[in-house]
VOSERO-723879 format. One record per atom (N, C-alpha, C, O): x, y, z. Coordinates in steps of 0.2 Angstrom, whole numbers, padded with zeros to 4 digits, always signed. Layout:
N
XYZ
...
END
This chain:
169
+0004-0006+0000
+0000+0000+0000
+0004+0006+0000
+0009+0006+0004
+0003+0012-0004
+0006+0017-0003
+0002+0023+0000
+0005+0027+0002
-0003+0023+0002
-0007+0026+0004
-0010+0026+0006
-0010+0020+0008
-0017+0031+0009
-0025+0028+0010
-0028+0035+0012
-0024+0039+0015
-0035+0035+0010
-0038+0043+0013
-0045+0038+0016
-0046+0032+0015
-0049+0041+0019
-0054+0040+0022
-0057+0033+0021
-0058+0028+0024
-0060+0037+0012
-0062+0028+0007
-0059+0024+0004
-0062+0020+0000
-0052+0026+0004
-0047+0024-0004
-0039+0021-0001
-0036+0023+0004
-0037+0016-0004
-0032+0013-0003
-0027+0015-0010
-0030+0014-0016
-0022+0017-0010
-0020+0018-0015
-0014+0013-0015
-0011+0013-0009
-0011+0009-0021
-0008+0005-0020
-0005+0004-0028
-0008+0004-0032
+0001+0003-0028
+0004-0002-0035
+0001-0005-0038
-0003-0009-0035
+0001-0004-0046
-0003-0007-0050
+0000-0013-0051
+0005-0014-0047
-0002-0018-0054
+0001-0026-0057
-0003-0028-0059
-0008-0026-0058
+0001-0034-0062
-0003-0038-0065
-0010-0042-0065
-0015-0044-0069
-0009-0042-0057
-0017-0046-0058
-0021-0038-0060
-0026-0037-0062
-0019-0036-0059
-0025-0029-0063
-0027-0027-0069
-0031-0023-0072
-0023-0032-0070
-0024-0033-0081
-0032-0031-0083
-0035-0025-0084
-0035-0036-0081
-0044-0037-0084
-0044-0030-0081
-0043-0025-0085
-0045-0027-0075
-0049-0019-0074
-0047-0017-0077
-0050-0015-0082
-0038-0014-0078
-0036-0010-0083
-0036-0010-0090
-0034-0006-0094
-0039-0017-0092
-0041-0018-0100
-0049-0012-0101
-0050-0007-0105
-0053-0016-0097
-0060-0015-0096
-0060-0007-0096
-0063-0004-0100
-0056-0005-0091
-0053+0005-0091
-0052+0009-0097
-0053+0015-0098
-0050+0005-0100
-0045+0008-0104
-0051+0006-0112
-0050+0009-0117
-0056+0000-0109
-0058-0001-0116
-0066+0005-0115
-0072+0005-0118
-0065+0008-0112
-0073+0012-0111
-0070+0021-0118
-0065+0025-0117
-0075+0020-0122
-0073+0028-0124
-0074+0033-0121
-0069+0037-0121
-0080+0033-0116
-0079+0037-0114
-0073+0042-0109
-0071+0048-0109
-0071+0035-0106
-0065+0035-0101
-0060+0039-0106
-0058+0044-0104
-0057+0036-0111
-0051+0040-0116
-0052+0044-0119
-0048+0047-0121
-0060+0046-0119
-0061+0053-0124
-0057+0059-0126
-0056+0062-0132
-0053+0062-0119
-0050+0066-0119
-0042+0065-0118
-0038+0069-0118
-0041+0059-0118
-0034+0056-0116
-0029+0057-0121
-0026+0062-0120
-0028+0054-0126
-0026+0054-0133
-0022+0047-0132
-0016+0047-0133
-0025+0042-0129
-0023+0034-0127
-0029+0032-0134
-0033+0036-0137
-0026+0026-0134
-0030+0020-0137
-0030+0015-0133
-0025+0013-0129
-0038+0013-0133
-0040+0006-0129
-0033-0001-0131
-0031-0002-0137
-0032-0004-0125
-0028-0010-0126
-0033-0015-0132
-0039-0017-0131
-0029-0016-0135
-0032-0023-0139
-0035-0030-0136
-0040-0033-0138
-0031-0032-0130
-0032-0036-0127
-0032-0037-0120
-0031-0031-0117
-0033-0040-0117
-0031-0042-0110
-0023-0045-0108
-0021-0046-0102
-0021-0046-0112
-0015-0048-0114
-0010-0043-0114
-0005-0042-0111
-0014-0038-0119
-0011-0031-0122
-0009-0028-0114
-0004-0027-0112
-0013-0027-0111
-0013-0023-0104
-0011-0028-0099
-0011-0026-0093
-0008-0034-0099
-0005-0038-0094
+0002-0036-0098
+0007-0034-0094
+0002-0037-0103
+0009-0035-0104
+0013-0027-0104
+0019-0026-0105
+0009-0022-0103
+0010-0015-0100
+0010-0014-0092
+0013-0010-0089
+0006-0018-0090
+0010-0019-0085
+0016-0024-0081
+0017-0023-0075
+0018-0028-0085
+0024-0032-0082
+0029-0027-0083
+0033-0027-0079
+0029-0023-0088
+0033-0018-0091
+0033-0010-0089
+0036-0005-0092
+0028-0008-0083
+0026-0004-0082
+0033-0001-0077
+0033-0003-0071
+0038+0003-0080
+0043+0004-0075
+0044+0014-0070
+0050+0016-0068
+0040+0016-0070
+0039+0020-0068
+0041+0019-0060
+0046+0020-0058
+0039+0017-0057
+0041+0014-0051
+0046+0015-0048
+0047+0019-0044
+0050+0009-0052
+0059+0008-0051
+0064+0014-0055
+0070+0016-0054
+0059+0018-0059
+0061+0023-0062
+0062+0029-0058
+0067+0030-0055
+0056+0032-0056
+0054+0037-0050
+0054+0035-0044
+0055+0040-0040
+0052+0029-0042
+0048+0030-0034
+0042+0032-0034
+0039+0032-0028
+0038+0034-0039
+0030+0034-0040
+0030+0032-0046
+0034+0031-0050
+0022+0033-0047
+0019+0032-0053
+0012+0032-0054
+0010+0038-0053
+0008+0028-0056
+0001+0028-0058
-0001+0022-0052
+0002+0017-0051
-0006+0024-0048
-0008+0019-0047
-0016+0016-0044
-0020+0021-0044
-0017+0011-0042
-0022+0009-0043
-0026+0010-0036
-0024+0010-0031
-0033+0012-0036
-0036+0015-0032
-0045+0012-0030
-0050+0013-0032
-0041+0008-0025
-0048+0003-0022
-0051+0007-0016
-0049+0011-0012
-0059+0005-0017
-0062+0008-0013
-0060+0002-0004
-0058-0004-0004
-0061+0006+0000
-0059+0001+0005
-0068-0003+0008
-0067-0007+0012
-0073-0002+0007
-0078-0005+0009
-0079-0009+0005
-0084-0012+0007
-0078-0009+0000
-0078-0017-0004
-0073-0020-0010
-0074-0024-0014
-0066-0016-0007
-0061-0016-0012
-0062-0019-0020
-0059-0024-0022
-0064-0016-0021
-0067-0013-0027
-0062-0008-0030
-0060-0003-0027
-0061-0010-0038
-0056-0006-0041
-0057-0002-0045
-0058-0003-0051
-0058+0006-0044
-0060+0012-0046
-0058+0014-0052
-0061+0015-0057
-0050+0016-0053
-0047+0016-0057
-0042+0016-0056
-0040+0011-0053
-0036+0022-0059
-0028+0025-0056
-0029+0030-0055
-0034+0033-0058
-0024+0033-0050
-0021+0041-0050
-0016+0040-0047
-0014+0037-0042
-0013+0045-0051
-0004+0045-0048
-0001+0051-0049
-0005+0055-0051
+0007+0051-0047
+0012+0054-0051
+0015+0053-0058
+0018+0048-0057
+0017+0055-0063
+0022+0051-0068
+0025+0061-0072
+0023+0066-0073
+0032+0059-0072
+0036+0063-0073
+0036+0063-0081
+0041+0060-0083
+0032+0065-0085
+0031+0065-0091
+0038+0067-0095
+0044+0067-0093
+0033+0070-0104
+0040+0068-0107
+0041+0076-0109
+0043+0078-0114
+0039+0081-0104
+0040+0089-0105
+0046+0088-0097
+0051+0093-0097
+0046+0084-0093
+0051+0084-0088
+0045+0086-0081
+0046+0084-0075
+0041+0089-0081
+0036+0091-0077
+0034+0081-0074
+0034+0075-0076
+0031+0085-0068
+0029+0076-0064
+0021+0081-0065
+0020+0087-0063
+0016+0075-0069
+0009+0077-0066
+0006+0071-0064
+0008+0065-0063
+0000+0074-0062
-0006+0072-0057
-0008+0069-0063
-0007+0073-0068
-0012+0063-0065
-0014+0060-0070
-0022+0055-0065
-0020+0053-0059
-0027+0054-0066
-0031+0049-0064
-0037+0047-0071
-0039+0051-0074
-0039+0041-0071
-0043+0039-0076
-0048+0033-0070
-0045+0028-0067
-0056+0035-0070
-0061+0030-0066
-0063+0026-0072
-0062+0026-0078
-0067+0022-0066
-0073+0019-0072
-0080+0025-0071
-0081+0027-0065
-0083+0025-0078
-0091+0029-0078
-0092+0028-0071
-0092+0033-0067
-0093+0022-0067
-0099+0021-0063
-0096+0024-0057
-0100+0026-0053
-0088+0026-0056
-0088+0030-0050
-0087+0038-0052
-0082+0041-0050
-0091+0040-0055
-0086+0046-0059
-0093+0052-0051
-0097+0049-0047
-0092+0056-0052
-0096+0062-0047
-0098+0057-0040
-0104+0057-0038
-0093+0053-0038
-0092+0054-0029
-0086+0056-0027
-0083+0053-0022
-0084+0060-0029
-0078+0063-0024
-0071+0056-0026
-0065+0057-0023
-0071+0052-0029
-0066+0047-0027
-0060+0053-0033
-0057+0058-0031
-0060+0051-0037
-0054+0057-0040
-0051+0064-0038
-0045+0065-0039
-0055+0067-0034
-0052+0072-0031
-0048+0071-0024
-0043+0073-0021
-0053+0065-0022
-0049+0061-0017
-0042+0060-0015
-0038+0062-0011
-0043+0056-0022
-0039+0053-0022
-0030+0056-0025
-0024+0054-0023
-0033+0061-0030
-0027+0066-0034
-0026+0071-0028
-0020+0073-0030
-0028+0074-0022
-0027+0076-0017
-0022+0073-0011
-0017+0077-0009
-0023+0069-0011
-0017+0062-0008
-0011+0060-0014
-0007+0056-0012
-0011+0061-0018
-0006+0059-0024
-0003+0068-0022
+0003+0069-0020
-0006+0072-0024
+0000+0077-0022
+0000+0079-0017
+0001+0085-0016
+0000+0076-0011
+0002+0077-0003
+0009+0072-0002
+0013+0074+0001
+0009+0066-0005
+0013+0063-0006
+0020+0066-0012
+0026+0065-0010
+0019+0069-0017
+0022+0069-0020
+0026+0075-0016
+0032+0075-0017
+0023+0080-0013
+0027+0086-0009
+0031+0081-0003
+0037+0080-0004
+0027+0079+0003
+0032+0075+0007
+0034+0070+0006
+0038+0069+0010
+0033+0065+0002
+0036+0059+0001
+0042+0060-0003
+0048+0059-0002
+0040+0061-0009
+0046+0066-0013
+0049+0071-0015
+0053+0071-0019
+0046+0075-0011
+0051+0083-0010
+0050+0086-0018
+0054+0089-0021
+0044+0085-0020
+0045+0088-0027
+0043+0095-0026
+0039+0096-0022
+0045+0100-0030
+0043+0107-0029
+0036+0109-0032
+0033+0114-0029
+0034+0105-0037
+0027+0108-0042
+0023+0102-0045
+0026+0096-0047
+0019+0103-0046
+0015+0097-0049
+0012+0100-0052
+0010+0105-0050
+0010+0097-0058
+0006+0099-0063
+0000+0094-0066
+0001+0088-0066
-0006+0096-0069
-0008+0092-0071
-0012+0096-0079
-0014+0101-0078
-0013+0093-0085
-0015+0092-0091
-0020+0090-0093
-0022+0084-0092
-0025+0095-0097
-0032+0090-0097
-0034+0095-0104
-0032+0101-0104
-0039+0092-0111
-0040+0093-0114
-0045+0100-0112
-0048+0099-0106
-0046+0105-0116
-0050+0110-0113
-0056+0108-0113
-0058+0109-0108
-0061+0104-0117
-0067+0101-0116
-0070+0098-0110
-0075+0098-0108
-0063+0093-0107
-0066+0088-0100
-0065+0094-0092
-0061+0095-0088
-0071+0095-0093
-0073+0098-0090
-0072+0096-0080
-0070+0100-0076
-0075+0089-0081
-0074+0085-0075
-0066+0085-0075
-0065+0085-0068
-0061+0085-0076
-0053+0085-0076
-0053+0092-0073
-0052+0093-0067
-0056+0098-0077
-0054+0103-0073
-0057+0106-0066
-0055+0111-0062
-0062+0101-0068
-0064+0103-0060
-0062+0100-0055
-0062+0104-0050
-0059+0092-0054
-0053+0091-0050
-0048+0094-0048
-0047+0097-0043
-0044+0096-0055
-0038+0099-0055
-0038+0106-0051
-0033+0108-0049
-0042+0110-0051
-0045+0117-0047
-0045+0113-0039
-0042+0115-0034
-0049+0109-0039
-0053+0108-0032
-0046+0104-0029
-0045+0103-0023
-0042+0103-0034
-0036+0100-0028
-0029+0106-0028
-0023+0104-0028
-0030+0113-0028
-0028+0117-0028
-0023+0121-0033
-0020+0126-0032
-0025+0116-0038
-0020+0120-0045
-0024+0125-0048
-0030+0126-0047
-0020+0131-0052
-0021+0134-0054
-0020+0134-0063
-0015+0131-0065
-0023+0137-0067
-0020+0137-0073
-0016+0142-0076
-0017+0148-0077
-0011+0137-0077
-0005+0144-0081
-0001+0143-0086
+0005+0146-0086
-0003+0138-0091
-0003+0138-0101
-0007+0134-0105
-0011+0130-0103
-0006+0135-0111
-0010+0131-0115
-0004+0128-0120
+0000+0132-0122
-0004+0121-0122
+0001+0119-0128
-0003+0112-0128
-0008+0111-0124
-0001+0109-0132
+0000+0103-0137
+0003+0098-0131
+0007+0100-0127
+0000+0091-0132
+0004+0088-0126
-0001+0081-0127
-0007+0080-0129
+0004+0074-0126
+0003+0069-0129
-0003+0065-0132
-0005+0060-0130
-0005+0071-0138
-0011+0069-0144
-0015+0072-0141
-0021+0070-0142
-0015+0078-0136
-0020+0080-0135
-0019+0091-0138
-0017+0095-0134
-0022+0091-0145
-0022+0098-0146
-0024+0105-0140
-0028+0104-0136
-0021+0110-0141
-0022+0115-0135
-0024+0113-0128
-0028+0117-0124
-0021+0108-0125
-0020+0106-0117
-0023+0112-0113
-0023+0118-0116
-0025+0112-0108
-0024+0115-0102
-0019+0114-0099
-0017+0109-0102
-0015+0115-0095
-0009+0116-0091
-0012+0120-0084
-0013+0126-0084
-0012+0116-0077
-0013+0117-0072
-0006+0116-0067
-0003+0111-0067
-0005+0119-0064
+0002+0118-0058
-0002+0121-0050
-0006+0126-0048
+0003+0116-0048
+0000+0117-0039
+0009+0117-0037
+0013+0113-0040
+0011+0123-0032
+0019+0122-0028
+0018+0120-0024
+0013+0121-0021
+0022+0117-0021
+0023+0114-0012
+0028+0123-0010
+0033+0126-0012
+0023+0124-0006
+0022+0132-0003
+0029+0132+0001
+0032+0137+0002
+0033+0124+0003
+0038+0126+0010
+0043+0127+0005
+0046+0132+0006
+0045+0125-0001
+0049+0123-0005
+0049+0133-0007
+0054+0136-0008
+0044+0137-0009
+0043+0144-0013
+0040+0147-0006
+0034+0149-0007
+0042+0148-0002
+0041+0153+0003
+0047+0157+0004
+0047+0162+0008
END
């Protein structure tokens, strides 16, 4: 376990999480704004994550986020220090948990950890200008927005950043 908030266990993705993270990834609506394509298979997403090295790479990364009253697998949110050098806040649900607080929750505990567990100074987070639900996370977990650019298949991004205040005081 790397964490936990009230309702939520956040924990290391693996492999046995293939099937949910196929199923996740195979919903359109879930990628609509992501610029991902659904895994092919089950297979496809067992093999992304044996290979998933963000971990041993950073010490964070994406991960998976059970509810604690029926350990039930919601989706992911994490850290990942993308390919601009920036670490963002990233989470992707299933529909059926989307407007109970689990993503804010959750992405709220992902940048509490990422300032004291990892001493990072800024986090950022990226969401198509349409997904509206992304931006209202991203606001409610204290980011602000401050650019717009091009960022992995997703045209005119939003660009949101939160600082850890002890590090810029």
């Amino acid at each position: 376990m790397i964490a936990e908030t009230n309702r939520l266990i956040l924990r290391e993705l693996s492999v046995a999480d293939a099937h949910s993270f196929f199923e996740l990834n195979n919903d359109p609506e879930v990628l609509k704004y992501t610029g991902d394509l659904p895994f092919k298979s089950i297979q496809e997403a067992e093999a992304f994550l044996q290979n998933y090295s963000d971990y041993a790479r950073n010490g964070f990364g994406r991960w998976a986020v059970i509810r604690k009253e029926d350990n039930a697998f919601l989706g992911w949110c994490g850290l990942k220090r993308n390919e601009e050098g920036y670490v963002d806040i990233g989470f992707r649900f299933f529909q059926s948990y989307w407007h109970h607080g689990y993503a804010t929750e959750a992405a709220q505990r992902c940048i509490e950890i990422g300032f004291s567990t990892f001493g990072l100074n800024e986090i950022i987070g990226r969401t198509a200008k349409q997904n509206l639900g992304s931006i209202r996370v991203l606001k409610k977990i204290g980011m602000e927005f401050f650019k717009e650019g091009d960022c992995h298949g997703i045209p005119d991004a939003m660009y949101f950043r939160v600082r850890n205040d002890a590090h810029f005081s």
